[in-house]
C-alpha positions in Angstrom: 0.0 0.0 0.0 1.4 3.5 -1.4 2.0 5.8 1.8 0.4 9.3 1.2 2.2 12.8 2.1 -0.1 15.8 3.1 0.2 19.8 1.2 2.4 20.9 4.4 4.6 18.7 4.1 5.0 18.9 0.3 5.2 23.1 1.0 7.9 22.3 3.9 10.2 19.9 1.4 9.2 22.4 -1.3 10.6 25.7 0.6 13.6 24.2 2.2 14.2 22.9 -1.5 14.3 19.3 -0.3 15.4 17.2 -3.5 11.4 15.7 -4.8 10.2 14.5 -7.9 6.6 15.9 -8.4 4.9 13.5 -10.8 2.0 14.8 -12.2 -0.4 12.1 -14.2 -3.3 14.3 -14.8 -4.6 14.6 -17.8 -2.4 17.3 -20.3 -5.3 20.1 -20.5 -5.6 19.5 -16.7 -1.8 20.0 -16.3 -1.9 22.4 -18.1 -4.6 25.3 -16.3 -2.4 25.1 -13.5 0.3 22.3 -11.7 2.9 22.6 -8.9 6.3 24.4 -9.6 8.8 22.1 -10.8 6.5 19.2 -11.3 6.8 16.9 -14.0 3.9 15.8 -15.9 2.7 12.3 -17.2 -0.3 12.0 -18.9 -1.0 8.7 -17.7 -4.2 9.1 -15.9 -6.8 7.0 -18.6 -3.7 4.2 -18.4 -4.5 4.3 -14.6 -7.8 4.0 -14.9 -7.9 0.7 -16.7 -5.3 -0.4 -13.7 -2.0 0.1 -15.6 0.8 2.2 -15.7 1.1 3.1 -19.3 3.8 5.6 -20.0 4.9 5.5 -16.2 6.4 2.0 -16.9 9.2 3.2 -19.0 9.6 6.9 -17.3 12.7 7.4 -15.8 12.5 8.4 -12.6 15.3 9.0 -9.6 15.8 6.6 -7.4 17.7 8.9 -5.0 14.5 11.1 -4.0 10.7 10.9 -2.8 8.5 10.3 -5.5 5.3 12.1 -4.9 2.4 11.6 -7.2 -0.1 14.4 -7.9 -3.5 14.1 -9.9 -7.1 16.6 -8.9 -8.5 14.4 -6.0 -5.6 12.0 -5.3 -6.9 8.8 -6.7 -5.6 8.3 -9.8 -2.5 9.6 -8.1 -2.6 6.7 -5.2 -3.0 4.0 -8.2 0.3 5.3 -9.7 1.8 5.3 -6.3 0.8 1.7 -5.7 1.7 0.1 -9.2 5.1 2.4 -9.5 6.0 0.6 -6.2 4.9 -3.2 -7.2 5.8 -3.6 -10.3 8.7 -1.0 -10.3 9.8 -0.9 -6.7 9.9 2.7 -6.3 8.2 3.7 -3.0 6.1 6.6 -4.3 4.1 9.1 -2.1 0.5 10.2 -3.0 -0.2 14.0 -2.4 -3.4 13.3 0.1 -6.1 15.3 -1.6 -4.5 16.2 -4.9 -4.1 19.5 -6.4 -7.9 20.5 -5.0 -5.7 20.3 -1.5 -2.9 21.7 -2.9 -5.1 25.1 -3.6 -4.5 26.3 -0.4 -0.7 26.1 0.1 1.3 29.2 0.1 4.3 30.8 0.6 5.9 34.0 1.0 8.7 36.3 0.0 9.4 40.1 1.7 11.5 42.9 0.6 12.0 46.2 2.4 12.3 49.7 2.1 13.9 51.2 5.2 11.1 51.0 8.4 9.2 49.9 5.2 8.9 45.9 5.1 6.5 44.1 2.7 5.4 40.5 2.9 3.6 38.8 -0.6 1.5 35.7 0.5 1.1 33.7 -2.3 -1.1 31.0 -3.0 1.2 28.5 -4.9 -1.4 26.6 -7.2 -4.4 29.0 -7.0 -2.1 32.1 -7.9 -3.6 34.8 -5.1 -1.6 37.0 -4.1 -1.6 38.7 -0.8 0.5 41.0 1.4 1.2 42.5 4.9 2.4 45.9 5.0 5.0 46.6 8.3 5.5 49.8 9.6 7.7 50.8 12.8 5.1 48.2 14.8 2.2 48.7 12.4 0.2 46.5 10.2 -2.4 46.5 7.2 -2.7 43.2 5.5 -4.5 43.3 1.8 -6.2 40.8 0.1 -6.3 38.4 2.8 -6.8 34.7 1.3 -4.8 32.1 3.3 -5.5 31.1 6.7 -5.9 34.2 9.1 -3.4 32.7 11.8 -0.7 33.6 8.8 -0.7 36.7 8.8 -1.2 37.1 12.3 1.8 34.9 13.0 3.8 36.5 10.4 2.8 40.0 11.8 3.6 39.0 15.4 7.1 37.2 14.4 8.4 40.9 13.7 6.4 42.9 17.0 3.7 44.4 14.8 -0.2 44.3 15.5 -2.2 44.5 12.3 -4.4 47.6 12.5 -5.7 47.4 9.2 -7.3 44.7 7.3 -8.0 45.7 3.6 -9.6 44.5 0.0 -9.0 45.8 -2.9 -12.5 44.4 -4.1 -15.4 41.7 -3.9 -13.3 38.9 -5.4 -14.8 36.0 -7.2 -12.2 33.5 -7.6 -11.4 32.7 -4.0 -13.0 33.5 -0.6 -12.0 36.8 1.2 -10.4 35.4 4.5 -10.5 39.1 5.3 -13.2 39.6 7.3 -12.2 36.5 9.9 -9.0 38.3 9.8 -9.9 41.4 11.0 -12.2 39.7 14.2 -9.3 37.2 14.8 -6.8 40.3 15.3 -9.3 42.7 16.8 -7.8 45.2 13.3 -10.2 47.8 11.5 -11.9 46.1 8.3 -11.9 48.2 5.3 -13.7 48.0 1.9 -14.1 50.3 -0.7 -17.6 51.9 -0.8 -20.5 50.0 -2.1 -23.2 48.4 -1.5 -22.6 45.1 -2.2 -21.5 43.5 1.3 -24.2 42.6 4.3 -21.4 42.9 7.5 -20.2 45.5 9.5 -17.1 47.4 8.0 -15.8 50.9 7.8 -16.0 52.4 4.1 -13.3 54.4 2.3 -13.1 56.0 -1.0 -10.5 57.5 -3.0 -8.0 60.2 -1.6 -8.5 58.7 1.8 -5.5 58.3 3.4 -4.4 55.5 6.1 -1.6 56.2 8.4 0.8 53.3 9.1 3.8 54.2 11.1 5.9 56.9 9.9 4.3 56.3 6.1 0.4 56.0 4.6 -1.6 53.9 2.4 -3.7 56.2 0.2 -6.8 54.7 -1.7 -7.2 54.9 -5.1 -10.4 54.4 -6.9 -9.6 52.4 -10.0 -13.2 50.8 -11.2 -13.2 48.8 -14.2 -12.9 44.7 -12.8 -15.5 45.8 -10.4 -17.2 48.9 -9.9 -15.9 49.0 -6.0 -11.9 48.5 -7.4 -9.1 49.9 -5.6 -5.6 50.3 -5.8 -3.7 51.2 -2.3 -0.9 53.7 -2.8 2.2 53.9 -0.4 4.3 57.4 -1.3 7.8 56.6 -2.8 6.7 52.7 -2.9 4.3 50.8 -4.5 0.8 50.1 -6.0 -1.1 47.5 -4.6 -3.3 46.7 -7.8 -5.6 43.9 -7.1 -7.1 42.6 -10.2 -6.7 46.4 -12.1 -3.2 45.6 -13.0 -1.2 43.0 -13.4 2.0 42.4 -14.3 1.5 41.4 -17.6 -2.0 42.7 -18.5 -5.3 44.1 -16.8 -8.4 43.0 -15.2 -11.8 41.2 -16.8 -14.7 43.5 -16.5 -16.8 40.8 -17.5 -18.5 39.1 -14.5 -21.9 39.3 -13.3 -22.2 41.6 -15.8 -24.3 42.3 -19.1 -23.1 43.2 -22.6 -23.6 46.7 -22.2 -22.3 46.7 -18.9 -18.8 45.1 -19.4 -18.6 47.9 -22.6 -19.0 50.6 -19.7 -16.7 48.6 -17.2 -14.1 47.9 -20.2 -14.3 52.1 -20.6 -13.8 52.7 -16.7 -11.2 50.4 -16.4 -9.3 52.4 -19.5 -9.5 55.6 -17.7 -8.4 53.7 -14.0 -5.3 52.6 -16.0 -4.4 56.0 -17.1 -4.5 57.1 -13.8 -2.7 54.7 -12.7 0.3 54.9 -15.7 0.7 58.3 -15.5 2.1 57.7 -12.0 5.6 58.0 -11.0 7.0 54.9 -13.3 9.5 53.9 -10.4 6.5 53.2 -8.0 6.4 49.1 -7.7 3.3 47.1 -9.2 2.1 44.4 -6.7 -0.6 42.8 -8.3 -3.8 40.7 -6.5 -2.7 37.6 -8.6 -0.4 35.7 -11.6 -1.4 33.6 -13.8 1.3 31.4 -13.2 1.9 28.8 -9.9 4.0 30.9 -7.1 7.6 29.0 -7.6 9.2 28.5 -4.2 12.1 30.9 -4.5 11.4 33.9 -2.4 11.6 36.3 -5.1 8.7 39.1 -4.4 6.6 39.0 -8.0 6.6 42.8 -8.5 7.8 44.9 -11.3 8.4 49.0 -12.0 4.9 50.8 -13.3 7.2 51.7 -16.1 7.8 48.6 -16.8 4.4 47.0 -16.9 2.6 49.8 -18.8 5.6 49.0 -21.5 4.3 45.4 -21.7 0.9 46.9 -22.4 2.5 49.1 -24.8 -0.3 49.9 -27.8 -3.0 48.3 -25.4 -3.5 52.0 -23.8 -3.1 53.9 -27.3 -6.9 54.5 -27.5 -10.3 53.6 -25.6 -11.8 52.1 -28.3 -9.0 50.0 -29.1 -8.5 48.8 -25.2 -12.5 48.1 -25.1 -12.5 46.1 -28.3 -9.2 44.2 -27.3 -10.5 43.5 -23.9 -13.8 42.6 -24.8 -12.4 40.2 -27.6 -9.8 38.4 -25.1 -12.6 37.7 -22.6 -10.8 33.7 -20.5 -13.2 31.4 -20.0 -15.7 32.0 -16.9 -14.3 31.1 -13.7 -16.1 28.0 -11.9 -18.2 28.7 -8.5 -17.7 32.5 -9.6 -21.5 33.2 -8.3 -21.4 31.3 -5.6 -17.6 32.6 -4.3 -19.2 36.5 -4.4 -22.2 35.6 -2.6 -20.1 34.4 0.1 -17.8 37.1 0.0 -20.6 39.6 -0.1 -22.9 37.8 2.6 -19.5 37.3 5.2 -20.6 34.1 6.4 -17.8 31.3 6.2 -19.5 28.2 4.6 -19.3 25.0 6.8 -18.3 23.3 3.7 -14.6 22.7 2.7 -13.8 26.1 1.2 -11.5 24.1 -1.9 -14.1 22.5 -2.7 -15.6 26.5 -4.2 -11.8 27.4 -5.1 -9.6 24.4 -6.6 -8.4 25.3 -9.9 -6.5 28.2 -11.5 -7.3 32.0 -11.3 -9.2 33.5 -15.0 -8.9 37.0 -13.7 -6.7 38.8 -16.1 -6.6 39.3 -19.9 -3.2 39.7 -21.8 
């Protein structure tokens, strides 16, 4: 019988850069919406089906490492683990859960600017991206979507209490752990205003300003992905984007929306852009997610506002050309997308497994 190795574990080995050979024997479409860094991919899941290995008979793989298979839900997976070990002898893992349980793994990388220290959260697999803001014993955390004992932990580590707990909007492709943040540390919770949400919360707008430490966080309203979109500027810094601006293109206006109303969001989200371009091109982009997994190398995923509006290059040229592009390049809908917002927007935690709403890549951005 295959022995099976939990996500922390895999995260631990993963981080410490343990050597492991991640075999992955989903199917290649599967693979490829989204896989764990470094993995290496089989397709031999319909060979597994029928009780064979197929193609994993005559892969080469090390004999010198932990063998860890991966597949959605761990089945398919434990069946290579099993035959890989009696008919091959290698004593393969199984990742318990599959890559459903591997959408909640994370990991982290900081940089600093004096007093200044930044912490992105990322969800490996699911590609949400997250961050806790130090300042001289102060604390805003933004985008919360890992555990809330995280950033708590990670706040404490350094001697700062969080005193903020921000969102940059209503997200639909993962469930805000924001609010249970914000009771867990006893810190102020912010949205944008709206009225979208049902719970208690303070609202801010743009030109607001937040102080943390010797610094601020000023709000900026960017609609376009949302209506209630904001970016959160820090002076000299940064741009905390959320799904506005990423790295390598912009935000869907699409969802829960009509024709007509994505053609006024596409418009709103041109004009957001330019505000946000015209800014000082050595401020930092940290955006709310990639579209890749999160490798684990501790490099922050950030790049110069010059930079990125470069990569967008003709994309900002004219409105009509941005609305048309967008609206052409519109990813396939994300799954649970309605039933994610209404969580977010109601605040009640479901009693249900939360991956079971999230597994699968982020569709946020078009590029």
């Amino acid at each position: 019988m295959s022995q099976e190795i939990d996500v922390e574990t895999l995260t631990g080995w993963l981080a410490q850069g343990k050597p492991v050979t991640v075999l992955d024997v989903r199917p290649a479409h599967e693979h490829g919406a989204w896989w764990i860094p470094g993995s290496r991919h089989v397709d031999a899941y319909d060979a597994l089906k029928a009780g064979s290995l197929g193609p994993l008979l005559d892969e080469s793989l090390p004999t010198d490492r932990p063998v860890v298979t991966v597949c959605n839900l761990g089945r398919a997976s434990m069946k290579a683990a099993e035959l890989l070990s009696e008919q091959r002898g290698i004593p393969a893992l199984t990742l318990r859960g599959g890559m459903k349980a591997w959408s909640v793994a994370w990991n982290t990388a900081s940089c600093s600017f004096g007093p200044l220290e930044i912490t992105q959260v990322r969800r490996t697999g699911k590609g949400c991206l997250s961050y806790l803001i130090r300042a001289e014993g102060e604390a805003a955390v933004i985008d919360a979507s890992v555990d809330p004992k995280v950033y708590v932990s990670l706040a404490n580590r350094d001697g700062a209490d969080i005193r903020y707990v921000l969102d940059t909007h209503i997200h639909a492709d993962h469930l805000s752990r924001s609010r249970r943040l914000a009771g867990m540390s006893g810190a102020e919770l912010m949205l944008s205003r709206q009225n979208r949400v049902s719970f208690p919360h303070k609202s801010i707008a743009g030109g607001d300003r937040l102080p943390l430490g010797s610094t601020w966080i000023e709000v900026l309203a960017t609609p376009g992905h949302t209506d209630e979109s904001v970016t959160y500027l820090i002076p000299h810094v940064g741009l905390f984007s959320g799904d506005t601006l990423f790295l390598n293109g912009v935000g869907r206006p699409d969802l829960h929306a009509s024709r007509e109303e994505m053609e006024i969001r596409a418009r709103l989200l041109f004009k957001s852009l330019g505000q946000l371009t015209s800014l000082d091109p050595r401020l930092l982009v940290f955006p709310g997610h990639t579209s890749a997994p999160v490798s684990f190398n501790e490099r922050v995923l950030t790049a110069p506002l010059g930079e990125v509006r470069s990569r967008l290059g003709s994309w900002l040229s004219s409105e009509e050309e941005f609305v048309n592009r967008v609206l052409a390049r519109i990813p396939e809908t994300p799954p649970n997308y309605a039933a994610i917002t209404g969580i977010n927007e109601s605040g009640d935690w479901p009693e249900s497994d939360p991956t079971d709403l999230e597994a699968g890549a982020n569709r946020c951005a078009i590029s």
